[in-house]
VOKE-582019 format. One record per residue: x, y, z of N, C-alpha, C in turn. Coordinates in steps of 0.001 Angstrom, whole numbers, plus 500000, padded with zeros to 6 digits. Example, Ala and Ser with C-alpha at 12.3 -4.5 7.8 and 13.67 -1.06 7.14 Angstrom:
% VOKE-582019
<n_xx = 513190 n_yy = 494310 n_zz = 507800 ca_xx = 512300 ca_yy = 495500 ca_zz = 507800 c_xx = 513200 c_yy = 496700 c_zz = 507800>
<n_xx = 512850 n_yy = 497750 n_zz = 507080 ca_xx = 513670 ca_yy = 498940 ca_zz = 507140 c_xx = 512900 c_yy = 500030 c_zz = 507870>
% end
This chain:
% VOKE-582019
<n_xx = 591526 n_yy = 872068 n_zz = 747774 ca_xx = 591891 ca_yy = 871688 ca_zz = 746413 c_xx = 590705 c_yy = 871965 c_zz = 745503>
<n_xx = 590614 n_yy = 872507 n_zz = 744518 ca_xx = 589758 ca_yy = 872893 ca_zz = 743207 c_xx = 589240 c_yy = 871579 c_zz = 742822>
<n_xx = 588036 n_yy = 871663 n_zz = 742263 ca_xx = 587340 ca_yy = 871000 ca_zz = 741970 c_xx = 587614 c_yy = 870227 c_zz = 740877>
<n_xx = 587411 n_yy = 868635 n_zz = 740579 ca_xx = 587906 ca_yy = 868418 ca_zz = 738967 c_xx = 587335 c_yy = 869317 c_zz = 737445>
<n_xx = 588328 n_yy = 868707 n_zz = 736834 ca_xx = 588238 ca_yy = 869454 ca_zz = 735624 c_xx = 587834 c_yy = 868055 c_zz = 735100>
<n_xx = 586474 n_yy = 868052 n_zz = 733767 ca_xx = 586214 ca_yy = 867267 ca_zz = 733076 c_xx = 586494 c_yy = 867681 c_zz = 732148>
<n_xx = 587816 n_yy = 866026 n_zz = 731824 ca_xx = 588447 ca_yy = 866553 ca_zz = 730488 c_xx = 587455 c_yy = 865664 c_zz = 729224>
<n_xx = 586640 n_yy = 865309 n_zz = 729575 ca_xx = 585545 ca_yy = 864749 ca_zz = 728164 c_xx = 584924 c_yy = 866194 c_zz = 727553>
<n_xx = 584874 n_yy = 867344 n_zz = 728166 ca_xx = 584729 ca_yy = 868245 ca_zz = 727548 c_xx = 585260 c_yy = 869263 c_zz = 726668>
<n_xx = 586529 n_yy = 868761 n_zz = 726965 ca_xx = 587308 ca_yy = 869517 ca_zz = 726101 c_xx = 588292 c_yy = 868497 c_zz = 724829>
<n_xx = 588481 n_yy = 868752 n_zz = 723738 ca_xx = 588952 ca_yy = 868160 ca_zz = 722703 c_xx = 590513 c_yy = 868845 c_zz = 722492>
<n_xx = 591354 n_yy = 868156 n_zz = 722865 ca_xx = 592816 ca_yy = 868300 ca_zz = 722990 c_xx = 593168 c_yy = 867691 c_zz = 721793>
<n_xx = 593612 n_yy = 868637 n_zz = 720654 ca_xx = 594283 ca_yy = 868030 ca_zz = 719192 c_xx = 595793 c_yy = 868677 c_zz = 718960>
<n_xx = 596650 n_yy = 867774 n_zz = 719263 ca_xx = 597819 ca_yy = 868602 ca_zz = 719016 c_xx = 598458 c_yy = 868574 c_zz = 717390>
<n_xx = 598957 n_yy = 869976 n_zz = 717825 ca_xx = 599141 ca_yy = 869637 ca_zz = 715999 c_xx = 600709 c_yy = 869876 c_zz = 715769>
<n_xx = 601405 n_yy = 870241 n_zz = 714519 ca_xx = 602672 ca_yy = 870355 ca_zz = 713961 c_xx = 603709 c_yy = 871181 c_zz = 714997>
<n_xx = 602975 n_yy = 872155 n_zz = 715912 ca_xx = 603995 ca_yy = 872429 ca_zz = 716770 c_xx = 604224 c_yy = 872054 c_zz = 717868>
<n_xx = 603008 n_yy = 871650 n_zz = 718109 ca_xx = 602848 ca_yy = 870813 ca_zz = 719611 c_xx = 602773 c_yy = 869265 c_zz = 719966>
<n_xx = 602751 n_yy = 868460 n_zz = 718805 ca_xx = 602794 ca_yy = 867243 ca_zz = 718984 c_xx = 604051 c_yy = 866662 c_zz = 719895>
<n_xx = 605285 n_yy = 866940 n_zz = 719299 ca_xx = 606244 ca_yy = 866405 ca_zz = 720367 c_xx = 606222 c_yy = 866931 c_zz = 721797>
<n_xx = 605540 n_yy = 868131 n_zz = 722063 ca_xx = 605666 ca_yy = 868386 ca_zz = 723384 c_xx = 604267 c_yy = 867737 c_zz = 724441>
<n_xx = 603255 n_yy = 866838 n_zz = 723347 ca_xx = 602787 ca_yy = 866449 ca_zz = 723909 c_xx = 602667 c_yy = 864989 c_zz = 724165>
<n_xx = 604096 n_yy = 864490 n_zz = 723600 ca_xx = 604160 ca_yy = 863099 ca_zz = 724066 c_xx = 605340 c_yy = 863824 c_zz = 725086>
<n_xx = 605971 n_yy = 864605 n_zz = 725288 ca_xx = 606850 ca_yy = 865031 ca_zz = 726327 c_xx = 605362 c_yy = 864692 c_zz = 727842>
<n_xx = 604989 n_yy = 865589 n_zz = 727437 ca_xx = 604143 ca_yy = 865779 ca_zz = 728713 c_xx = 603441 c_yy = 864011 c_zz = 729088>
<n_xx = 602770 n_yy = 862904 n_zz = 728440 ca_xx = 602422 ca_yy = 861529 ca_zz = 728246 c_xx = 604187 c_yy = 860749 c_zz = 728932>
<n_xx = 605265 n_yy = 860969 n_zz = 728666 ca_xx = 606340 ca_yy = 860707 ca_zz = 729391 c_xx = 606516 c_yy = 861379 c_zz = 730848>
<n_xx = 606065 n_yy = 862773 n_zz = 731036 ca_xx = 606258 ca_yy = 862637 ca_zz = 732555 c_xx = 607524 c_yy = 864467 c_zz = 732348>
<n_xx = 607738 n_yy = 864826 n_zz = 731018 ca_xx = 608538 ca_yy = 865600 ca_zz = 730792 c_xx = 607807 c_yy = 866941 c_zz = 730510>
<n_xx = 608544 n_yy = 867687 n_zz = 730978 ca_xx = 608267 ca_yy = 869835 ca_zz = 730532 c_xx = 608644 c_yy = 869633 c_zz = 729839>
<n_xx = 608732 n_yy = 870083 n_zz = 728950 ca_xx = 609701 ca_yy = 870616 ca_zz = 727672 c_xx = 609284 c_yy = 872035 c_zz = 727176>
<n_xx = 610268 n_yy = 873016 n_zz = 726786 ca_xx = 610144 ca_yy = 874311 ca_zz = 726614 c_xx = 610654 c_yy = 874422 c_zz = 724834>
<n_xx = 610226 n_yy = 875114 n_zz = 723886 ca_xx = 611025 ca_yy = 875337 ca_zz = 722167 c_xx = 612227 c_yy = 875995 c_zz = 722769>
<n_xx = 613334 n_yy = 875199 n_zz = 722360 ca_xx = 615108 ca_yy = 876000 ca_zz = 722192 c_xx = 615414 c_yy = 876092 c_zz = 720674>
<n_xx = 615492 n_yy = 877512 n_zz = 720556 ca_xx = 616152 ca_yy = 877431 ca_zz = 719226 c_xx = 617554 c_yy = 876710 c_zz = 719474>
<n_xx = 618273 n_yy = 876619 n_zz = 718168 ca_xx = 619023 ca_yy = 875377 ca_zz = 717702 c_xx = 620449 c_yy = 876564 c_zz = 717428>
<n_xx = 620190 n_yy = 877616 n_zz = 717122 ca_xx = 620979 ca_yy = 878121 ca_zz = 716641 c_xx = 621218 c_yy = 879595 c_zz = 717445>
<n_xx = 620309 n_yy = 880513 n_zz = 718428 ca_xx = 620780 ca_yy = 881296 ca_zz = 719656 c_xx = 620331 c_yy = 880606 c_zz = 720838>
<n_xx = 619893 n_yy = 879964 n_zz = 721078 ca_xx = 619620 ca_yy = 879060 ca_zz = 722088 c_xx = 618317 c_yy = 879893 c_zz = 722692>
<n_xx = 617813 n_yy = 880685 n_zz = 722483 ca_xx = 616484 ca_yy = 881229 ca_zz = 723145 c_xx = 615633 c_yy = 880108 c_zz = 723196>
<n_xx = 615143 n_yy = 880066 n_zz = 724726 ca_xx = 613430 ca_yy = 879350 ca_zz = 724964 c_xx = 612654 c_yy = 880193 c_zz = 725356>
<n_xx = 611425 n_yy = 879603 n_zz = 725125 ca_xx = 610061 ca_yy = 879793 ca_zz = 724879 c_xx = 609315 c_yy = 878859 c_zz = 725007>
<n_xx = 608042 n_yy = 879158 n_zz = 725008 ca_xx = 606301 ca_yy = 878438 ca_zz = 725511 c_xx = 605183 c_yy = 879511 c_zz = 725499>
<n_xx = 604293 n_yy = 879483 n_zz = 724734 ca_xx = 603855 ca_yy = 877868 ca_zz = 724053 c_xx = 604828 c_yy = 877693 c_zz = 723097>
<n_xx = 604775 n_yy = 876793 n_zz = 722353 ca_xx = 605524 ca_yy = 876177 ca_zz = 721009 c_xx = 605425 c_yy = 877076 c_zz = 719528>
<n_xx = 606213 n_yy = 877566 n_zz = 719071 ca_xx = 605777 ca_yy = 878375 ca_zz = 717599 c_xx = 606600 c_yy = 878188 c_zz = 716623>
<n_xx = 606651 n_yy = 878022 n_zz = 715323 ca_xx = 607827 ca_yy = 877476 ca_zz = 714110 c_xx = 609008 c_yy = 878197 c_zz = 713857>
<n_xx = 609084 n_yy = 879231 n_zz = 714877 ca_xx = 610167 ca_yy = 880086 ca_zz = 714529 c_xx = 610682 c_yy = 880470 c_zz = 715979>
<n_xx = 611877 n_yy = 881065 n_zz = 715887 ca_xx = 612337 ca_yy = 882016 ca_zz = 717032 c_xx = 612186 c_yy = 883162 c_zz = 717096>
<n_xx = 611387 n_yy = 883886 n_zz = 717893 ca_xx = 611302 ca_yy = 885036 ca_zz = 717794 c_xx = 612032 c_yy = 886139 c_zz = 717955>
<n_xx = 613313 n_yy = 885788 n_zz = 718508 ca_xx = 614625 ca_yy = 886541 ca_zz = 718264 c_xx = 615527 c_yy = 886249 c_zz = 717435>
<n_xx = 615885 n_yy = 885374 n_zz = 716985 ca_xx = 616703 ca_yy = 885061 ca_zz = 715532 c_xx = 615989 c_yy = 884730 c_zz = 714226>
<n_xx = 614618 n_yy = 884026 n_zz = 714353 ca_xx = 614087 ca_yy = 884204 ca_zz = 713313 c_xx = 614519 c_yy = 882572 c_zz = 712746>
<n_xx = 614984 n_yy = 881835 n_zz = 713321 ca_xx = 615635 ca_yy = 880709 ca_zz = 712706 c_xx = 613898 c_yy = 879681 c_zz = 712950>
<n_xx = 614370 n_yy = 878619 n_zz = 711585 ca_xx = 613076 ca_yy = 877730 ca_zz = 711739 c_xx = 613797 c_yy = 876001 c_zz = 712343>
<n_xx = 615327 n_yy = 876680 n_zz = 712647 ca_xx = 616258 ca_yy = 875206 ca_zz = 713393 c_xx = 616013 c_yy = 875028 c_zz = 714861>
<n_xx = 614865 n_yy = 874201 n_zz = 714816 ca_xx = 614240 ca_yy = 874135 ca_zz = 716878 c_xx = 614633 c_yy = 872585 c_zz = 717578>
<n_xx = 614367 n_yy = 872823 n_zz = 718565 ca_xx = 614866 ca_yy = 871889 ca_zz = 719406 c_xx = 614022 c_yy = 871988 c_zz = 720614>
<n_xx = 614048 n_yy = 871001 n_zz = 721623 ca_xx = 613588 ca_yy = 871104 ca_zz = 722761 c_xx = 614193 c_yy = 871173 c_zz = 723661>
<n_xx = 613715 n_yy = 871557 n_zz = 724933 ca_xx = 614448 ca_yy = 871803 ca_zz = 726366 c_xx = 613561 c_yy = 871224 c_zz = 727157>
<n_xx = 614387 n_yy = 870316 n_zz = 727844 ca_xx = 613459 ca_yy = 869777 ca_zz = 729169 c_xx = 613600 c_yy = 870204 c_zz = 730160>
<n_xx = 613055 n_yy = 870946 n_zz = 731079 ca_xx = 613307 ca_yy = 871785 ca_zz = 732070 c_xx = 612921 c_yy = 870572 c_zz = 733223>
<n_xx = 613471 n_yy = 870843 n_zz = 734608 ca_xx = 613175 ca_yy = 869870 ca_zz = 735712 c_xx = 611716 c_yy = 870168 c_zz = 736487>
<n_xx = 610993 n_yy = 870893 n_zz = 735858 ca_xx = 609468 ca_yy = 871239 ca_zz = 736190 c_xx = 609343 c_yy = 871956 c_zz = 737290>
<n_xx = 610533 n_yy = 872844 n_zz = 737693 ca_xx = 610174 ca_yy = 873444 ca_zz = 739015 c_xx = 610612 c_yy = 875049 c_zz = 738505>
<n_xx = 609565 n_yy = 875565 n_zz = 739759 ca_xx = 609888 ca_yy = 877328 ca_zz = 739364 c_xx = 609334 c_yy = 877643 c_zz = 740464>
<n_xx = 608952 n_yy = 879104 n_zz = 740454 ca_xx = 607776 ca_yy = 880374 ca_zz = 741523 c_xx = 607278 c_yy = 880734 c_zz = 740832>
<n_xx = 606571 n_yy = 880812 n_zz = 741518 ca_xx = 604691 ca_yy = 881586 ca_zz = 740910 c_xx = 605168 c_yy = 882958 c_zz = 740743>
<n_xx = 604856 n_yy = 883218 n_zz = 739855 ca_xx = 605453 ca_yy = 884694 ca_zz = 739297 c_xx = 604301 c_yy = 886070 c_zz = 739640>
<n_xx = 603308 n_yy = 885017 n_zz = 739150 ca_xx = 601543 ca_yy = 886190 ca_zz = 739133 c_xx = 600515 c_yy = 884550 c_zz = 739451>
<n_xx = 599049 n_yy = 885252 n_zz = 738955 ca_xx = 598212 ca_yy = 884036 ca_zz = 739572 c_xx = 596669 c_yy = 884892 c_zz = 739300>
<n_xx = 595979 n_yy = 884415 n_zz = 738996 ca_xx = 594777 ca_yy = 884702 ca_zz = 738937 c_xx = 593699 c_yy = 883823 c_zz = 739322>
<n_xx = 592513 n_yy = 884257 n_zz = 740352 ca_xx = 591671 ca_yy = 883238 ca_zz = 741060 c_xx = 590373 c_yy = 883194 c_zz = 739868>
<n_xx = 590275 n_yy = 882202 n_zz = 739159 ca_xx = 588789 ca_yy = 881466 ca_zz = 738363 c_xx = 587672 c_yy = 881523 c_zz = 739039>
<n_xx = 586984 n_yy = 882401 n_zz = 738794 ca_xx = 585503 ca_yy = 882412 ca_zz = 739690 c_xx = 584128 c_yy = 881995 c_zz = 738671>
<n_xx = 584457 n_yy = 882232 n_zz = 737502 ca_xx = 583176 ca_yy = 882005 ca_zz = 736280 c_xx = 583843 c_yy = 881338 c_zz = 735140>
<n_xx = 583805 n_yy = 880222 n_zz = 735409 ca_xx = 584646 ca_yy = 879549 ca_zz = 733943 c_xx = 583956 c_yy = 880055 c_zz = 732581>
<n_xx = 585276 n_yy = 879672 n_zz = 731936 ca_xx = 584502 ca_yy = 880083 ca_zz = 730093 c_xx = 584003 c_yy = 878634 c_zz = 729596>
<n_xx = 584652 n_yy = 877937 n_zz = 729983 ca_xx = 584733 ca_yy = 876464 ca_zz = 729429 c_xx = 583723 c_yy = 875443 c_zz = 730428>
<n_xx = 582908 n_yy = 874474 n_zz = 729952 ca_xx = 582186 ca_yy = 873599 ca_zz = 730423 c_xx = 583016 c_yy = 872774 c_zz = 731283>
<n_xx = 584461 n_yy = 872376 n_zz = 730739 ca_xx = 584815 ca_yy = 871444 ca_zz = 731554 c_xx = 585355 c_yy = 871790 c_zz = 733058>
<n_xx = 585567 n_yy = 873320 n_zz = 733270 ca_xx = 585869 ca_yy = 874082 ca_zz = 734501 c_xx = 584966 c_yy = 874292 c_zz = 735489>
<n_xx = 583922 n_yy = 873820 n_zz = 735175 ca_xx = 582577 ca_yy = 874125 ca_zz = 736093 c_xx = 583296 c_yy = 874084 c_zz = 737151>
<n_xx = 583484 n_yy = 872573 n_zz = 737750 ca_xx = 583017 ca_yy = 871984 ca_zz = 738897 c_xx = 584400 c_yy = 872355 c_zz = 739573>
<n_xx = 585451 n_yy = 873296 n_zz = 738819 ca_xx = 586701 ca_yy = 873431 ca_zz = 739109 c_xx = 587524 c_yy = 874365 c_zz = 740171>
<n_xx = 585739 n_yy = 875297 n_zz = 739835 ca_xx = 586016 ca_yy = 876868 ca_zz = 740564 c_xx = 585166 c_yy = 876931 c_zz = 741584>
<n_xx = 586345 n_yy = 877781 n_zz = 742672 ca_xx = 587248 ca_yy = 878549 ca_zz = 742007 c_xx = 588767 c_yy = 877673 c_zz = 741978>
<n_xx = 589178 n_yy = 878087 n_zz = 740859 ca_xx = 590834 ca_yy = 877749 ca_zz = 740702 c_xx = 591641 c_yy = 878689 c_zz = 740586>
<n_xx = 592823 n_yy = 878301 n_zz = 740117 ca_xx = 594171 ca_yy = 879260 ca_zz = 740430 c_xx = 594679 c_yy = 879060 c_zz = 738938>
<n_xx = 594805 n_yy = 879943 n_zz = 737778 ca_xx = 595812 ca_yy = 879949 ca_zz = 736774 c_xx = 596882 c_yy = 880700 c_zz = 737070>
<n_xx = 597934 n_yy = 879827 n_zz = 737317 ca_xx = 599562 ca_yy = 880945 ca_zz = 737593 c_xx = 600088 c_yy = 881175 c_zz = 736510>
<n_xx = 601464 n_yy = 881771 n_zz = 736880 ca_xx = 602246 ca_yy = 882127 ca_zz = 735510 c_xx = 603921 c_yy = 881984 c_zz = 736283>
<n_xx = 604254 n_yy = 881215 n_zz = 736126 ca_xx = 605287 ca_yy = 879900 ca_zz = 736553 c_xx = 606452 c_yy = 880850 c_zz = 735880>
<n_xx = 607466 n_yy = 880924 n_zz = 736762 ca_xx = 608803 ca_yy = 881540 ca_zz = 735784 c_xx = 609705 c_yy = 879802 c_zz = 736727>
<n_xx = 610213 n_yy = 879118 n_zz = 735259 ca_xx = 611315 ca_yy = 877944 ca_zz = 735461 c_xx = 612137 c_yy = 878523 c_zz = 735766>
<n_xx = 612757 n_yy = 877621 n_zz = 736842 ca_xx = 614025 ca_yy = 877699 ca_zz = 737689 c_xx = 615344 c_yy = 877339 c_zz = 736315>
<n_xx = 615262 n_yy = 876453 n_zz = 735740 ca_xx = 616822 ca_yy = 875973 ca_zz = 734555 c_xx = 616430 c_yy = 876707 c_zz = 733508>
<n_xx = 615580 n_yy = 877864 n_zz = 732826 ca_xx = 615647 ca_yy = 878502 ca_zz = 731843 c_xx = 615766 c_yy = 879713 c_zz = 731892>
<n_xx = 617331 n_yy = 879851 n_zz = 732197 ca_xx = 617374 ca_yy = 881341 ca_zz = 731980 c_xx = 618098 c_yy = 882058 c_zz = 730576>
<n_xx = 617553 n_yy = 883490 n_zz = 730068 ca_xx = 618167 ca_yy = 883536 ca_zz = 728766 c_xx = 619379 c_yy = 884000 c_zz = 729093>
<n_xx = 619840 n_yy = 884423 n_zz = 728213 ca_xx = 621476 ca_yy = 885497 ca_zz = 728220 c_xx = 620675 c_yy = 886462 c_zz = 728980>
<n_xx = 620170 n_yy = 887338 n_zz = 728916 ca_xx = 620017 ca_yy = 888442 ca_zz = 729767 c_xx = 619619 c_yy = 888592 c_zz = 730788>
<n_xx = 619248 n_yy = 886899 n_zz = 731295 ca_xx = 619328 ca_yy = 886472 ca_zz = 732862 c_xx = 617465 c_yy = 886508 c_zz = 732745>
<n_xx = 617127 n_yy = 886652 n_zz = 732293 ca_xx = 615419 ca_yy = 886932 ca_zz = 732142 c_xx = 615133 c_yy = 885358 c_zz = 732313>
<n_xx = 614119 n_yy = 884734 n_zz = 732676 ca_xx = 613569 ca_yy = 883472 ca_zz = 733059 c_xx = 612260 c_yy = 883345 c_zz = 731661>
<n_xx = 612136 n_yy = 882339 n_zz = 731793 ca_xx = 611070 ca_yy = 881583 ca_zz = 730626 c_xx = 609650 c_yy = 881292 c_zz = 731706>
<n_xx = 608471 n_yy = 882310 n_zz = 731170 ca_xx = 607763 ca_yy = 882469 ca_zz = 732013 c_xx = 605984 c_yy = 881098 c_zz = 731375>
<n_xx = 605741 n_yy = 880402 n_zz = 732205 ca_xx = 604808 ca_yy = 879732 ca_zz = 731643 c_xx = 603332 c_yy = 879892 c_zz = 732066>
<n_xx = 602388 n_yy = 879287 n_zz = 731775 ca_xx = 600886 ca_yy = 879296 ca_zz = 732470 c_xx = 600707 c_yy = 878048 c_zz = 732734>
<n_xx = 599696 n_yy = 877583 n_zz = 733776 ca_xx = 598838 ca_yy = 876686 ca_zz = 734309 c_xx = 598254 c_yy = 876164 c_zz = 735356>
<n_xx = 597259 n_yy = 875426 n_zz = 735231 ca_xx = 596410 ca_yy = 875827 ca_zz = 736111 c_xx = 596922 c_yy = 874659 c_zz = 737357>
<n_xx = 596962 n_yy = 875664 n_zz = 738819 ca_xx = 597441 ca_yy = 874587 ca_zz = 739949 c_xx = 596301 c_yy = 874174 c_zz = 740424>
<n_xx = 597283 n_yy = 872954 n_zz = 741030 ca_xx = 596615 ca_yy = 872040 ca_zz = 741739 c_xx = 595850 c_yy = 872621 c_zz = 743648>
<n_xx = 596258 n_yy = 873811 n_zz = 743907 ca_xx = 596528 ca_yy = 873857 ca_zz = 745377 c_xx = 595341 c_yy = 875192 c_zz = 745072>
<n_xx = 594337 n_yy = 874743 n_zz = 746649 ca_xx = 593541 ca_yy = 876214 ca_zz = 746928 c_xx = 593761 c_yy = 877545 c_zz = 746432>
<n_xx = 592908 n_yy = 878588 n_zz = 746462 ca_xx = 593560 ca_yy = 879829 ca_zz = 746322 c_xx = 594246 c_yy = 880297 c_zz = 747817>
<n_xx = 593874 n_yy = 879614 n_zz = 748783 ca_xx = 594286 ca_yy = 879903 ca_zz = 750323 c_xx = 595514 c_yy = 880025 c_zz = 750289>
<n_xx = 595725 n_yy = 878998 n_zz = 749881 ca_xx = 597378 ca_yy = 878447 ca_zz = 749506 c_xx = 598295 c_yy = 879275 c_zz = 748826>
<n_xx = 598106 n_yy = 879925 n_zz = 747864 ca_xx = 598815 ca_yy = 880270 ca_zz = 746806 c_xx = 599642 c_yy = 882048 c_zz = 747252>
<n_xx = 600439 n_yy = 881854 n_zz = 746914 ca_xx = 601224 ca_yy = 883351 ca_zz = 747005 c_xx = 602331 c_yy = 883436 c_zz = 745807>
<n_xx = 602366 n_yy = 884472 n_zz = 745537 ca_xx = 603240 ca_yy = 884923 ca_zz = 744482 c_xx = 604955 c_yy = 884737 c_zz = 745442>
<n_xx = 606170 n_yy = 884016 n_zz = 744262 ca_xx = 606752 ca_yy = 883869 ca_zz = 745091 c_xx = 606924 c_yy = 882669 c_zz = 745560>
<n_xx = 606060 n_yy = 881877 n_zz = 745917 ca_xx = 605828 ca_yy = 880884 ca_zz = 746344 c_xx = 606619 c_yy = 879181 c_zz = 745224>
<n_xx = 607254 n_yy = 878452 n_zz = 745717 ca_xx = 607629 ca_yy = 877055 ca_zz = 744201 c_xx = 607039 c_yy = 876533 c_zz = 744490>
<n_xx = 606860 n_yy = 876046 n_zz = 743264 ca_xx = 605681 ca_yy = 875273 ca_zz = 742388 c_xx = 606930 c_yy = 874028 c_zz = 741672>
<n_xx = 605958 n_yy = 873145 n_zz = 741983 ca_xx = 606457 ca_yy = 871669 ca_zz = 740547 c_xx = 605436 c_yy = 871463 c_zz = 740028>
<n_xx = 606067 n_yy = 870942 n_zz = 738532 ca_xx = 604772 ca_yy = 870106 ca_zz = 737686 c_xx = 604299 c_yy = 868733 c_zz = 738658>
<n_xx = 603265 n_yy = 868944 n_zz = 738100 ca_xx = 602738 ca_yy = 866865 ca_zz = 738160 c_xx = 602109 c_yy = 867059 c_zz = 736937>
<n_xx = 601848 n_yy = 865374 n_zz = 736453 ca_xx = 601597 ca_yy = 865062 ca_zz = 734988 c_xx = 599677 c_yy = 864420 c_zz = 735438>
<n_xx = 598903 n_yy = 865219 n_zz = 735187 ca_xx = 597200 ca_yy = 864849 ca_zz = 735461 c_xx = 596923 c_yy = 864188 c_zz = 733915>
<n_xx = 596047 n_yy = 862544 n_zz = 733827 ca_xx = 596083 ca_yy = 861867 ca_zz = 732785 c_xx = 594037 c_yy = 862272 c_zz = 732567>
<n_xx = 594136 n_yy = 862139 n_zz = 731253 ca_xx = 592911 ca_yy = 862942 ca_zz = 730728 c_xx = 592194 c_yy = 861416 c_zz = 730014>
<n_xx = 590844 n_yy = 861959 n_zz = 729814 ca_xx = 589994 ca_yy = 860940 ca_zz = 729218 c_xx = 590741 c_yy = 860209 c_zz = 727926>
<n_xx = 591505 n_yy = 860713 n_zz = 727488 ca_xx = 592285 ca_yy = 860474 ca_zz = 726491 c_xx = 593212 c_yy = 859954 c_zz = 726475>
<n_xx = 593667 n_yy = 858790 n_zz = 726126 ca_xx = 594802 ca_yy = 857729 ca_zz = 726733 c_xx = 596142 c_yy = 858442 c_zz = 725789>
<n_xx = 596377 n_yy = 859169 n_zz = 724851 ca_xx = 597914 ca_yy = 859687 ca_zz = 724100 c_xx = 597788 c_yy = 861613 c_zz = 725177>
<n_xx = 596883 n_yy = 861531 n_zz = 725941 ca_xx = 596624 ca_yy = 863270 ca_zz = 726141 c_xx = 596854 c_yy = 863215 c_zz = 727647>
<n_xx = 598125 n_yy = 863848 n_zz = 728148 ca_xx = 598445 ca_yy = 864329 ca_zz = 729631 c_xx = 599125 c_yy = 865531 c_zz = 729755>
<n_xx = 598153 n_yy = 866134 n_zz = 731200 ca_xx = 598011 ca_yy = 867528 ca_zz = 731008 c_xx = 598811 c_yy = 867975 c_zz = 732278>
<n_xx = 600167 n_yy = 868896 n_zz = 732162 ca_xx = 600466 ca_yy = 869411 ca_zz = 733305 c_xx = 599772 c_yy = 870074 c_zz = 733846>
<n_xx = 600025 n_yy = 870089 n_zz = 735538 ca_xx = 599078 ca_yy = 870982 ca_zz = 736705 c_xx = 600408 c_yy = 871231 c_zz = 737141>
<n_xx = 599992 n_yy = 872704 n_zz = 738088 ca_xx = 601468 ca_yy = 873093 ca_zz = 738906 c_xx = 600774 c_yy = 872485 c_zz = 740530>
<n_xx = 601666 n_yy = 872502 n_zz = 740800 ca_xx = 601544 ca_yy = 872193 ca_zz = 743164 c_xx = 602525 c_yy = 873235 c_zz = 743653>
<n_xx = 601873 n_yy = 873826 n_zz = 744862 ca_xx = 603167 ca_yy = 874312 ca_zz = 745704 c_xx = 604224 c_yy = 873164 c_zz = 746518>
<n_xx = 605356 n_yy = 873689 n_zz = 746202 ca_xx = 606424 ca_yy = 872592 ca_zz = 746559 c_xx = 607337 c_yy = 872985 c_zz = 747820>
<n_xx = 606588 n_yy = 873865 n_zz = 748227 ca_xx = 607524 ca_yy = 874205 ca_zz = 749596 c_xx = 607242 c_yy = 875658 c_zz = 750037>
<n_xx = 607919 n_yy = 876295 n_zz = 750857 ca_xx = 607503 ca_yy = 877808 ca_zz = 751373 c_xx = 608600 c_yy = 878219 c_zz = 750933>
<n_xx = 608755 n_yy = 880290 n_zz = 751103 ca_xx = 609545 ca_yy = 881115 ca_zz = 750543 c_xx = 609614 c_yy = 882381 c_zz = 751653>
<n_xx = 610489 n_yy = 883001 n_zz = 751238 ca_xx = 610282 ca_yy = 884461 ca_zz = 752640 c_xx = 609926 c_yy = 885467 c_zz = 751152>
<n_xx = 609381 n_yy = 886429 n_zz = 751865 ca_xx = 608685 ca_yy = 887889 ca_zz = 750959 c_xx = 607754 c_yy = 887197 c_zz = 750328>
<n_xx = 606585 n_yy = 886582 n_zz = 750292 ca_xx = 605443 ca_yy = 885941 ca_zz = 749627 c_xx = 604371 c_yy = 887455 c_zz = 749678>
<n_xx = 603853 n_yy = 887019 n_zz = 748489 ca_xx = 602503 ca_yy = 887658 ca_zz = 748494 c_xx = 601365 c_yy = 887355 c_zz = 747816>
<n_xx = 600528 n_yy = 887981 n_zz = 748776 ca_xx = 599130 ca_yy = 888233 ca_zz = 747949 c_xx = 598123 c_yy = 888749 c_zz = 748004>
<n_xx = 597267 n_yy = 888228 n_zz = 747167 ca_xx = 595890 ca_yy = 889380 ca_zz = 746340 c_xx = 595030 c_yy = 889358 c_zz = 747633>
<n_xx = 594486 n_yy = 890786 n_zz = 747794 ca_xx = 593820 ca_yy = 891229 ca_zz = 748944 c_xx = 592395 c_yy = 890124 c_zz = 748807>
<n_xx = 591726 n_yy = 890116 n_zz = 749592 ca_xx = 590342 ca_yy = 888952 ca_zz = 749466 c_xx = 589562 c_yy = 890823 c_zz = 749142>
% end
């Protein structure tokens, strides 16, 4: 397991697009932007839809589970609070309940909880909700949630 992340180093301010999704996350909830009016989701959060163009949004709570789509191993953090973290794993999560009309999946980032040993593309993942120095500020991590057949991965 990766090393902690010190969240006193980092300053988490959510603002006009992200505030509700970050008392989603303080409840224990994903939540993904659904437009209101073609139903497209998306992440991160932005004031518009980028396929209809509508500013009528809504949220989607997804059940926090997916596969690791891609994955990249952290060897030199940028950030102070990653020191002690690496190496870690940033994936890129495609949710299992968001699919669009064209069958395409809603693809997300973050950083897991599980070794790089561990990790294969392919592989499901669930959220867990990690609580930060900050008593209104909780930060999803992904976990592997089980095994898969055709897994892969990055050569050492």
């Amino acid at each position: 397991m990766p090393g902690p992340i010190d969240y006193t180093k980092i300053t988490i301010v959510p603002d006009f697009d992200t505030a509700e999704w970050w008392m989603g996350t303080k409840q224990g909830k994903y939540l993904v932007r659904q437009c209101q009016d073609c139903g497209h989701k998306w992440f991160p959060p932005f004031p518009a839809c980028n396929k209809c163009n509508s500013m009528d949004l809504g949220w989607f709570e997804t059940a926090g589970r997916g596969v690791l789509h891609s994955y990249i191993v952290v060897t030199q953090p940028i950030l102070g609070a990653f020191v002690e973290a690496v190496p870690y794993v940033v994936g890129l999560i495609e949710l299992d309940d968001c699919h669009e009309a064209d069958g395409s999946l809603v693809r997300v980032g973050g950083v897991l909880l599980d070794d790089e040993d561990a990790v294969a593309i392919g592989l499901p993942v669930e959220v867990e909700f990690e609580q930060t120095n900050e008593a209104d500020i909780v930060v999803p991590r992904w976990k592997i949630c089980g095994s898969a057949d055709n897994t892969w991965k990055f050569d050492e």
